[in-house]
N, C-alpha and C positions, 0 to 999 in steps of 0.2 A: 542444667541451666535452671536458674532462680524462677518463678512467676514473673517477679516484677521484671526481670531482663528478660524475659521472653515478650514481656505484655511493649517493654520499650522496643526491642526490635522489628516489632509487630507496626507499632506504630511507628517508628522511623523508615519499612517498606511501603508501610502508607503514602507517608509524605513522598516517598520517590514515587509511588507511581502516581498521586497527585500529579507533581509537576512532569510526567511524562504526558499524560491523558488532558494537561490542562493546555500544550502547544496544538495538538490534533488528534482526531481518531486514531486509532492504532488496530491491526488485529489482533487477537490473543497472541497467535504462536509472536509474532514481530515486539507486542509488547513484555512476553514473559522473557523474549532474548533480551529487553532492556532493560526490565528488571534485573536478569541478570548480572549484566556488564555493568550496571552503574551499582549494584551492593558489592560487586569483587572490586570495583575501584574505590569505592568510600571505606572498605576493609584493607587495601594496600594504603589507602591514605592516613587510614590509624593504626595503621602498622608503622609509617613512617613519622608519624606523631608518636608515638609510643617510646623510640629511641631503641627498643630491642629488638634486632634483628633478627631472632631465634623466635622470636616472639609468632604463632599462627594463628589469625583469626579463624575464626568457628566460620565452617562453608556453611552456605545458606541451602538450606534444606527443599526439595522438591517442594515437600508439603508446604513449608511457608508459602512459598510462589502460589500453590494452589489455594493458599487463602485467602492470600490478596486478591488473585483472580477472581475467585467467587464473592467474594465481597465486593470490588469491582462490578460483579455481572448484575449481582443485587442493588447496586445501586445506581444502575443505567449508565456506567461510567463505561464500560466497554459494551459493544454491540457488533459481532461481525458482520452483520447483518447492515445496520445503517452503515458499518467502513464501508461494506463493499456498493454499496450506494451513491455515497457523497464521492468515492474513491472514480467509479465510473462517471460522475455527473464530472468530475475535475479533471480528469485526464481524457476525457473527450472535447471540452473544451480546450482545451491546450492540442489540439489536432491529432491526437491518438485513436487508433481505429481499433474494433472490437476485439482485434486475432490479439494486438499489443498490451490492453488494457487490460485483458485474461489468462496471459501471462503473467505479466505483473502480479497481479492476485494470487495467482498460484503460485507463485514466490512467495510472497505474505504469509502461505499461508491457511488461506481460504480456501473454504470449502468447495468442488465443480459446479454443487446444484445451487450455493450461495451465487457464485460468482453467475450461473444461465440467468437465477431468477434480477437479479441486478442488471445485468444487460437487459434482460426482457423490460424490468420496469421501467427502464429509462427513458424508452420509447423513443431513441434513436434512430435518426431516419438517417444511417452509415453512406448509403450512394449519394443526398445531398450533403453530408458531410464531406466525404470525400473530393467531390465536386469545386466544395469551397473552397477545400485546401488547398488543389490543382490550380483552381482560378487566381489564386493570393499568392501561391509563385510562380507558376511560370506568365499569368497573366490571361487574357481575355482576345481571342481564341485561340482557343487548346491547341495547340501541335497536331496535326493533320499527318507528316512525315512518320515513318515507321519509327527511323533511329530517335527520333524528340519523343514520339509516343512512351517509346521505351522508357526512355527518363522519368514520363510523368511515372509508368508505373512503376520505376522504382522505386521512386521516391513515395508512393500513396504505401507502396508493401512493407516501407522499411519503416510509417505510420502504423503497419497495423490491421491497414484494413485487408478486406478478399476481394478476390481478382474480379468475382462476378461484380462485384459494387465498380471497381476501374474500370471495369468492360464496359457495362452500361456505362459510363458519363461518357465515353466518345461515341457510342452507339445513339443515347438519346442527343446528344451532342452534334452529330451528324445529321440525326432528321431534318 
């Protein structure tokens, strides 16, 4: 491969992952899979511009990926660090509890001690969280009944959170 067609695919990996990094954070591994997937389909796309079938475009090399990413890393564009940050700050808002949110991540991805030091910083207080979330469906006050009890913690476990956090809101609940 020529200089100048390396320096252009170089820069046309750019621009895709521009526009991947420019809708939201991403983590590495989640954004090196898009990298991926969007250069094998802009390569099936000029293949089928091309008119020759026979025709294979040149797969895109590990290394490339790796130097967008560290170009990426050099220029504050990726950060697993802030993902797993703004990642917790947003899907706890949206009523997701700790167990749920760190899964997620580790699907992503992320690192375990990424993902503790992010929970730790968020400084999430999980039992009024969870609290909230009980009181916004089933309402104000809680289910006292075994079988309703149940429900709520189904429904707080299948958010995310731990049982100690559900225990306590009928416990403090109760007093």
């Amino acid at each position: 491969m020529s200089e100048s067609t390396e320096r252009t695919r170089h820069a046309k990996l750019l621009e895709r992952a521009m526009r991947i990094l420019a809708m939201r954070d991403h983590s590495e591994a989640e954004f090196r899979r898009k990298l991926q997937i969007s250069s094998e389909r802009a390569a099936q796309f000029a293949k089928q511009l091309a008119a020759k079938p026979d025709a294979q475009p040149e797969p895109l090399a590990p290394e490339e990926i790796d130097r967008v990413v560290e170009w990426c890393y050099q220029h504050n564009w990726l950060d697993d660090t802030r993902f797993a940050e703004r990642y917790v700050a947003g899907r706890s808002r949206k009523g997701y509890g700790p167990q749920r949110i760190r899964m997620e991540l580790g699907q992503k991805g992320i690192d375990k001690t990424l993902i503790d030091d992010a929970l730790f910083a968020a400084e999430i207080d999980w039992q009024k969280e969870a609290f909230a979330r009980a009181e916004r469906k089933f309402g104000l006050p809680l289910p006292t009944e075994w079988k309703e009890k149940a429900k709520v913690q189904r429904f707080l476990m299948a958010k995310g959170f731990f049982m100690e956090d559900i225990r306590a809101i009928f416990e403090n609940f109760d007093d």
